[in-house]
C-alpha positions in Angstrom: 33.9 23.6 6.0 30.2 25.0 6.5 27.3 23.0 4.6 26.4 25.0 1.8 22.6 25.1 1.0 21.6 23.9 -2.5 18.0 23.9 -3.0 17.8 23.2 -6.6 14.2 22.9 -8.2 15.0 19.4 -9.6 16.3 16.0 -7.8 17.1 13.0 -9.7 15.1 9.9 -8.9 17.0 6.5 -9.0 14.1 4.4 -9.3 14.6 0.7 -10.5 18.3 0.0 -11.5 17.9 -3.0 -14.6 20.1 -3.6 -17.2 19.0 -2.4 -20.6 17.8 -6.5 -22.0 15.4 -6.4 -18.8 14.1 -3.0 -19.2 11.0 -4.0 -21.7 10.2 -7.3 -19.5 10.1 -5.2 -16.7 8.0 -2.2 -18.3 5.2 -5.6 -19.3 5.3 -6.7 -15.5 4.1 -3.8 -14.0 2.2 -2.8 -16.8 0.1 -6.0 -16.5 0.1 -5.4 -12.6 -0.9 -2.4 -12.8 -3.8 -3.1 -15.2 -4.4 -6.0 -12.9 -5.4 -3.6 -9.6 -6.8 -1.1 -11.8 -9.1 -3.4 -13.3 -10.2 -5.6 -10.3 -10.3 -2.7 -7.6 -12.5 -0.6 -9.6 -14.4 -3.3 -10.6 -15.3 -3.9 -7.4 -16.1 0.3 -6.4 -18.2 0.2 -9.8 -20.1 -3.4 -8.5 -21.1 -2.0 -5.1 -22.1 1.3 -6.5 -24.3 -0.2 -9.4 -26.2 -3.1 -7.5 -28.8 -1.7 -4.7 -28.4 -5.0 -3.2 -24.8 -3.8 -2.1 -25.9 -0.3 -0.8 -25.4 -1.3 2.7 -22.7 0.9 5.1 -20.7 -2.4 5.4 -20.5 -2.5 1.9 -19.6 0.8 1.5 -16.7 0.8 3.8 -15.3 -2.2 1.7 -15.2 0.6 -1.3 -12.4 2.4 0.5 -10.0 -0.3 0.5 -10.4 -0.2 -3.0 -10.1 3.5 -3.6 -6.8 3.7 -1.4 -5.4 0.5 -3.7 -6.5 2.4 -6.8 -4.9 5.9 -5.7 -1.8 4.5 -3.9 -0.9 2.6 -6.7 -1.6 5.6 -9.1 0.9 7.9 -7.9 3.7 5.0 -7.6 3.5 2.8 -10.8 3.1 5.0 -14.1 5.6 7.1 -12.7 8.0 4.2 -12.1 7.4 2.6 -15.9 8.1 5.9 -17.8 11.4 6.1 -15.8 12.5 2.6 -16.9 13.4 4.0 -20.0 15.5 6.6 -19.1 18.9 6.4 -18.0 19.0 6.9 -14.3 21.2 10.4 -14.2 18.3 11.7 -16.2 15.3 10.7 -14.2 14.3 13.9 -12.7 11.6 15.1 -11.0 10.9 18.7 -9.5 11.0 19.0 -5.3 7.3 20.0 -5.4 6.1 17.2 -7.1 8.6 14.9 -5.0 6.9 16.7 -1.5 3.6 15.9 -2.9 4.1 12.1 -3.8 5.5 11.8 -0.3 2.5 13.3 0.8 0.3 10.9 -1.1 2.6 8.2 -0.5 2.0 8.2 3.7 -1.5 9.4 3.0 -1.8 5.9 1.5 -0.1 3.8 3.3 -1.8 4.7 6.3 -4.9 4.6 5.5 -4.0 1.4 4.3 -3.6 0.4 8.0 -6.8 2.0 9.4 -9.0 3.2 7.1 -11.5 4.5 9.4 -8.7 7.0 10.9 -7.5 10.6 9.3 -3.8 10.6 9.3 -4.2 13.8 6.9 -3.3 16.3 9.4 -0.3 14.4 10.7 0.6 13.8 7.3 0.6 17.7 6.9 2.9 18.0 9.7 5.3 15.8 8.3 5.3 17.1 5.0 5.1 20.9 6.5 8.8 19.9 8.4 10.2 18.5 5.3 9.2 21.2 2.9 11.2 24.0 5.4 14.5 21.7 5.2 17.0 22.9 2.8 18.1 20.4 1.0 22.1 19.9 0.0 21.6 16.5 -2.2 19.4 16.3 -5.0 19.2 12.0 -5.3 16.6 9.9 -4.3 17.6 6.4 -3.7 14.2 5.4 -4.1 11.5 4.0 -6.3 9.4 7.4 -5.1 9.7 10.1 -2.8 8.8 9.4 0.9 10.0 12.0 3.8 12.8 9.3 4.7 14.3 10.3 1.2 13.2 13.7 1.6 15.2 13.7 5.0 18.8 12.2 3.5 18.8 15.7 1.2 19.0 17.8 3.9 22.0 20.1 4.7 20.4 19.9 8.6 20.3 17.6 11.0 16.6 16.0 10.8 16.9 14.8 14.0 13.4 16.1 15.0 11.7 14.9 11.6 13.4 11.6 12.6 12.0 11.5 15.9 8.8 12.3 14.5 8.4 10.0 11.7 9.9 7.1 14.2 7.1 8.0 16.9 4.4 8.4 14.0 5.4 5.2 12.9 5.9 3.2 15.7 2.3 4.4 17.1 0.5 3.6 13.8 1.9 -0.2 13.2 1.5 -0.5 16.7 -2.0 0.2 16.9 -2.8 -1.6 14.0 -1.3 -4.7 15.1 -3.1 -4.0 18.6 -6.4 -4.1 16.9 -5.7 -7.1 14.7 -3.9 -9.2 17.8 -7.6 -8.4 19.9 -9.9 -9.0 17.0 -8.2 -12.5 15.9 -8.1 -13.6 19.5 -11.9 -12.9 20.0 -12.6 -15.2 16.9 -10.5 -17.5 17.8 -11.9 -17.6 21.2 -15.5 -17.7 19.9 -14.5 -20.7 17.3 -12.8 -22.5 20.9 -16.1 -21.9 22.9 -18.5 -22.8 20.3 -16.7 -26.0 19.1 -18.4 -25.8 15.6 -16.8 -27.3 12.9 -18.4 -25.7 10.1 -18.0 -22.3 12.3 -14.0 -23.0 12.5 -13.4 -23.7 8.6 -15.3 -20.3 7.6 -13.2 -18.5 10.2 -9.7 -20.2 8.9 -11.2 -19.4 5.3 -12.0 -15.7 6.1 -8.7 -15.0 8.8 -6.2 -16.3 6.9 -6.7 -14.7 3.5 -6.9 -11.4 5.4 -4.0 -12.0 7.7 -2.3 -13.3 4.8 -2.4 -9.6 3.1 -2.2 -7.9 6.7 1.1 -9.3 7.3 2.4 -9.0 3.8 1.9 -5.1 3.9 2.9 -4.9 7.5 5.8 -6.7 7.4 7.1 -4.7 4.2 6.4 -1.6 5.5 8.3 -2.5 8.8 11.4 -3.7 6.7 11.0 -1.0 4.4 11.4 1.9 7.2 14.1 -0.4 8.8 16.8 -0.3 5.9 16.0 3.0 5.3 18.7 3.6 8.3 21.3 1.4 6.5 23.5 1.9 3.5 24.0 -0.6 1.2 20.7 -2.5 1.0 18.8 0.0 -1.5 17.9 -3.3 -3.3 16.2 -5.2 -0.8 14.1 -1.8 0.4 12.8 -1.2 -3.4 11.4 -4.4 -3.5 9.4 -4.1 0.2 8.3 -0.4 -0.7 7.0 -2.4 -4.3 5.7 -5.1 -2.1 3.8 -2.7 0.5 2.1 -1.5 -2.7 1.6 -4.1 -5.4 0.7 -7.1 -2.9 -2.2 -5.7 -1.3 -3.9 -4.0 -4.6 -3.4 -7.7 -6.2 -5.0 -9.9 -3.2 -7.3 -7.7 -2.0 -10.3 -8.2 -4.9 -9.6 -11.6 -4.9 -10.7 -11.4 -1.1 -13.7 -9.9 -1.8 -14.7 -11.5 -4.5 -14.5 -15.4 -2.9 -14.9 -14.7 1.0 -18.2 -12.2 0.2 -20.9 -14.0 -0.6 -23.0 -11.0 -1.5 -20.2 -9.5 -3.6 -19.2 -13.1 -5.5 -23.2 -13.5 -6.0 -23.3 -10.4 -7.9 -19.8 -11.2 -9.4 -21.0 -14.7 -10.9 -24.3 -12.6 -12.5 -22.1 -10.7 -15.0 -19.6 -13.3 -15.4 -19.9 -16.7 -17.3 -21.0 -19.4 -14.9 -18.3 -21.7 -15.9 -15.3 -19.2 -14.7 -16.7 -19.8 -11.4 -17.3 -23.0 -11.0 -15.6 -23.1 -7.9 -18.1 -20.6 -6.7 -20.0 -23.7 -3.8 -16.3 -24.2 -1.9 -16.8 -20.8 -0.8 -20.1 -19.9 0.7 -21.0 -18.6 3.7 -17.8 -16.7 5.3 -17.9 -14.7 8.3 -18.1 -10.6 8.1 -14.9 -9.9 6.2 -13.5 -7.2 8.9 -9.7 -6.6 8.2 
């Protein structure tokens, strides 16, 4: 029997499966997540903008983590609470709209691994090979679209999109766990050579925090693209994809706030003194590169 194309305008998005008791806890979680990240990620972009003292290029590059939390998060979470209260065979969304959260979607996450690079125009290829697929199914087993769901509609084979998504991948994790493997080993290095004590407890201080979040969005990401080629296991892949997202939006103020001193001085002028009392454990970390 031939495969009969069936590009219809609409696809039904699974999203979170909880039973109908859990639904309003779950809707508050995220809500207060998301209010969380939106809250302390602006916070920071508004901080930096506002105080001259911050207008430095170093300062300015710290604003894009921020933005990318803010926008990745954006076209993931609201989207995710309003389904909640639908049942999941009516949770729809059209194909356009899916293409272009999948487009925002890798946009985001890799910036998220170098934000100094432009993965737009790969991006665009991606999404361009995906948009000229017909598409037979019309389910995403997915929290959001991504061009791995994108691919499982297809009536063709996506072996090329496969390919090219697996390449894509493996060359951006790669390189952003090349570049985090050299730069560790040269401050660790340094802290060996220099034998300073005070040196060695700001670079634990500073690494780890920022390792800490590194890992937890790399190692998501890696499991999430992983079960994508299994059945079975939609489960455990919703909760990395949420992971890759929420986790890093969450810790990533916190970061800034304690391990810059320039940005936790400005921090503990608009905020009661008291909140911060803490504010002495932390001084002096080293330049906050991720």
């Amino acid at each position: 029997m031939e495969n009969l194309t069936f590009n219809s305008p609409l696809l039904n998005m699974e999203g979170l499966v909880v039973s109908e008791h859990y639904i309003y806890p779950t809707f508050l979680f995220f809500l207060v997540v998301y209010v969380v990240i939106m809250v302390s990620n602006i916070g920071i972009i508004l901080l930096i903008t506002m105080k001259s003292g911050l207008h430095e290029p170093m300062y300015f590059l710290f604003c894009n983590l921020p933005f990318n939390d803010v926008f990745g998060n954006t076209i993931i979470v609201p989207r995710l609470m309003m389904d909640l209260f639908q049942p999941v065979s009516e949770r729809y969304i059209s194909y356009i709209d899916c293409v272009t959260q999948a487009f925002c979607y890798h946009t985001y996450a890799a910036a998220s691994h170098t934000i100094l690079m432009v993965m737009a125009f790969d991006r665009y290829v991606a999404i361009s090979l995906t948009i000229r697929l017909n598409h037979c199914g019309t389910r995403i087993a997915n929290p959001f679209c991504d061009n791995a769901s994108l691919f499982k509609l297809s009536c063709q084979n996506p072996y090329i999109n496969n390919i090219y998504g697996l390449v894509y991948t493996a060359l951006l994790l790669g390189s952003s766990m090349g570049c985090i493997v050299i730069t560790y080993a040269k401050i660790a290095a340094v802290c060996l050579t220099t034998k300073n004590k005070s040196l060695n407890s700001k670079a634990v201080k500073t690494c780890s925090t920022h390792l800490t979040v590194y890992l937890i969005m790399w190692i998501s990401g890696f499991t999430m693209i992983i079960l994508h080629r299994f059945s079975g296991v939609e489960d455990y892949r919703k909760g990395a994809a949420l992971l890759f997202h929420v986790g890093p939006g969450i810790l990533n103020p916190v970061i800034y706030v304690l391990q810059t001193t320039e940005i936790r001085h400005a921090v503990l002028k608009i905020l009661p003194s008291k909140i911060w009392h803490c504010d002495e454990d932390f001084k002096g970390p080293l330049s906050p590169s991720l």
